[in-house]
C-alpha positions as CSV (number, residue, x, y, z in Angstrom):
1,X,13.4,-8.0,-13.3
2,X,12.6,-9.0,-16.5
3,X,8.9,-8.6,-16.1
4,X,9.2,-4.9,-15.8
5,X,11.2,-5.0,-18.5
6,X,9.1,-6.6,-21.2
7,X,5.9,-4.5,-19.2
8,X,8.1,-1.3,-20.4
9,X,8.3,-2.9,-23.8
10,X,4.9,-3.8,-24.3
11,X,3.9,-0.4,-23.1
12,X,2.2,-2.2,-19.7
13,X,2.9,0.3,-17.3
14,X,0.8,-0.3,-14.7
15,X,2.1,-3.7,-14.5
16,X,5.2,-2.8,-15.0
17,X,4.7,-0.6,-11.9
18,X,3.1,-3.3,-10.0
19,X,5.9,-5.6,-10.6
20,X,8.8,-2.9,-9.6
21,X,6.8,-2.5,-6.6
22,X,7.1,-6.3,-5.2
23,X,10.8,-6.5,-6.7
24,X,11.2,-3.4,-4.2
25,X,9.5,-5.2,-1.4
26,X,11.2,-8.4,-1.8
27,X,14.3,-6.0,-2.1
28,X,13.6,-4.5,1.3
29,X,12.4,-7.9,3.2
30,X,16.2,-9.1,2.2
31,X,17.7,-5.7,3.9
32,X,18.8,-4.1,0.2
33,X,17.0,-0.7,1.0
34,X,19.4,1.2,-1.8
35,X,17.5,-1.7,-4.5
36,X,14.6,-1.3,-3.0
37,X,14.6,2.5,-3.3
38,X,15.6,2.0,-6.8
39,X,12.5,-0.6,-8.0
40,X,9.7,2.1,-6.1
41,X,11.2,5.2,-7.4
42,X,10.8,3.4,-11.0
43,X,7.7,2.2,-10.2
44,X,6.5,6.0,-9.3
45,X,7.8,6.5,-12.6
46,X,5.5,4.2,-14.4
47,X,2.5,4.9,-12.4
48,X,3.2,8.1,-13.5
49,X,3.4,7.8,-17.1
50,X,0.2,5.0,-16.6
51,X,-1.9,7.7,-14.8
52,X,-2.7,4.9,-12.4
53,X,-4.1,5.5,-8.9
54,X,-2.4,8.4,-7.7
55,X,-2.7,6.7,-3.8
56,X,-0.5,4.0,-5.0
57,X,1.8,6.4,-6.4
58,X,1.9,8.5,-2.8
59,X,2.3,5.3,-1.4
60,X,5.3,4.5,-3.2
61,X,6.4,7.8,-2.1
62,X,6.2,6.1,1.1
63,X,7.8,3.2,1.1
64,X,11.3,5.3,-1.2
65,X,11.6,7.0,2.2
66,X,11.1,4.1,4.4
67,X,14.2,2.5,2.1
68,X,16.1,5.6,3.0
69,X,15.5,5.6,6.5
70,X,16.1,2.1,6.6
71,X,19.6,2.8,5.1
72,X,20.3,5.5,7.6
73,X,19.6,8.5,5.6
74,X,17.7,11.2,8.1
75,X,17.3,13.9,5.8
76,X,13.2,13.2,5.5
77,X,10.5,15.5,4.8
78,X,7.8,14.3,7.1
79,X,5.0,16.9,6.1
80,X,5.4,15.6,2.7
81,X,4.8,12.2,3.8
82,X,1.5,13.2,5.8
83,X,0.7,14.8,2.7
84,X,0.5,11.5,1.2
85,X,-1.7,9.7,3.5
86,X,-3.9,12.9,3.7
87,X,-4.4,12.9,-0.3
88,X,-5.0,8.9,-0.1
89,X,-8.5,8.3,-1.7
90,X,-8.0,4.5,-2.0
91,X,-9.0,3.5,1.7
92,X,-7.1,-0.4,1.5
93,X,-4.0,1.4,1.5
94,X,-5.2,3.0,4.8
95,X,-3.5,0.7,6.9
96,X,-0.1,0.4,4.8
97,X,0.1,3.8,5.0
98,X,-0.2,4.2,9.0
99,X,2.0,1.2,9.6
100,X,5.0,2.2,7.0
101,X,4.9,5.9,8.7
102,X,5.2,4.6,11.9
103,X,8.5,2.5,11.1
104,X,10.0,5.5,9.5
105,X,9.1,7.6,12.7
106,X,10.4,4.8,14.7
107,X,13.6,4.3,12.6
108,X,14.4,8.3,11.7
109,X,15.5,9.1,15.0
110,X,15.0,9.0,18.6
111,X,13.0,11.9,18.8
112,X,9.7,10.4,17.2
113,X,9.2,7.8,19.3
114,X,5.7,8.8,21.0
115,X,4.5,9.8,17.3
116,X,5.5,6.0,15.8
117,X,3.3,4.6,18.4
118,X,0.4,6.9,17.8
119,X,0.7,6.0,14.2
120,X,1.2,2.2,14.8
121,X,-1.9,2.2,17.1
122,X,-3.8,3.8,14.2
123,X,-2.7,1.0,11.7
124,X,-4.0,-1.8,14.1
125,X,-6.9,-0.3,14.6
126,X,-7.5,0.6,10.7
127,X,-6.5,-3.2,10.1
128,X,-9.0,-4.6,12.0
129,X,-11.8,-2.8,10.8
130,X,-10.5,-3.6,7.7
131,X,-10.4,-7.5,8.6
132,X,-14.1,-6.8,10.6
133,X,-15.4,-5.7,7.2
134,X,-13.1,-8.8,5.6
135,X,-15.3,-11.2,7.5
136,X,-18.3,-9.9,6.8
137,X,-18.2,-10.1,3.7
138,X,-16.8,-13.6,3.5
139,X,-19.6,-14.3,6.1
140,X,-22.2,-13.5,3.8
141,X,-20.4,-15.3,0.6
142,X,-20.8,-18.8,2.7
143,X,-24.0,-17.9,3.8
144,X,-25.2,-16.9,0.6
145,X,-23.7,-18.6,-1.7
146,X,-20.6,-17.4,-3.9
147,X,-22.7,-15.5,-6.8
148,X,-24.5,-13.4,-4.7
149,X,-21.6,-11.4,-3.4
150,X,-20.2,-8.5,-5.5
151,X,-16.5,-8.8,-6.3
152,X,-16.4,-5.2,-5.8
153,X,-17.5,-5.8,-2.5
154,X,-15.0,-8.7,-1.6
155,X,-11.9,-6.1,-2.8
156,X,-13.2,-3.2,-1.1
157,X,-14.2,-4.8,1.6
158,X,-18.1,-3.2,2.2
159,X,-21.2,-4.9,2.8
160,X,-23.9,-5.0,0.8
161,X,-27.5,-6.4,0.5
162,X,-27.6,-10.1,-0.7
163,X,-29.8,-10.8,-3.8
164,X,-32.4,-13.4,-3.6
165,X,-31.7,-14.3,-7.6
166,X,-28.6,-15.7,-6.3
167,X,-26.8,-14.2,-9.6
């Protein structure tokens, strides 16, 4: 908590976002979804004012409902939250987004319960592509070399055609 804090002084929003966003997960893993809510609404609130990715910020948008529904509140808009995986342009959040919809379908009520598993089954199968592309990439790093593989490449996840400099 004090990292956000001296990330708001220091004008450091995006870390300051970044951090509010693990204090909100670490939050929810421990089962206080009203804290949780609390550290990803403020981190929406510096992303915000950072003009940082605006995927991350509809994906905090995600995970403020998921608190909710995890503390029994039912009163969701679920178009909104499609909204926010449709307007996702950063595709590592892909699978986040998938999985966390499918827990608040699962978890809103009874009545979603065909629609959490189509979303579930989406996530698995985004993660491993996502872990097909991971290996990949690593495979060509050892094969390679580590200078010849793009760190652009390594956090995005893409292939790529080796250099022979080896730089």
């Amino acid at each position: 908590m004090k990292g956000v804090d001296f990330c708001e002084r220091i004008h450091s929003l995006v870390f300051g976002g970044v951090a509010s966003i693990s204090l909100g997960d670490i939050c929810f893993d421990r089962g206080r979804y009203d804290t949780s809510q609390e550290h990803y609404e403020n981190a929406i609130c510096l992303l915000q004012l950072g003009r940082f990715l605006p995927s991350w910020i509809n994906i905090n948008r995600i995970f403020v409902v998921r608190a909710r529904v995890m503390n029994n509140e039912k009163d969701v808009n679920l178009n909104e939250l499609f909204k926010c995986y449709k307007d996702n342009k950063f595709k590592i959040l892909e699978g986040w987004m998938l999985k966390y919809l499918g827990e608040i379908l699962l978890n809103i009520d009874d009545h979603h319960m065909d629609e959490a598993e189509d979303w579930v089954k989406r996530a698995i199968e985004e993660d491993k592509m996502v872990a097909i592309k991971e290996m990949s990439v690593l495979g060509l790093k050892k094969r390679h070399g580590p200078k010849t593989v793009p760190h652009c490449c390594l956090v995005a996840g893409v292939g790529f055609e080796p250099t022979t400099s080896g730089l």
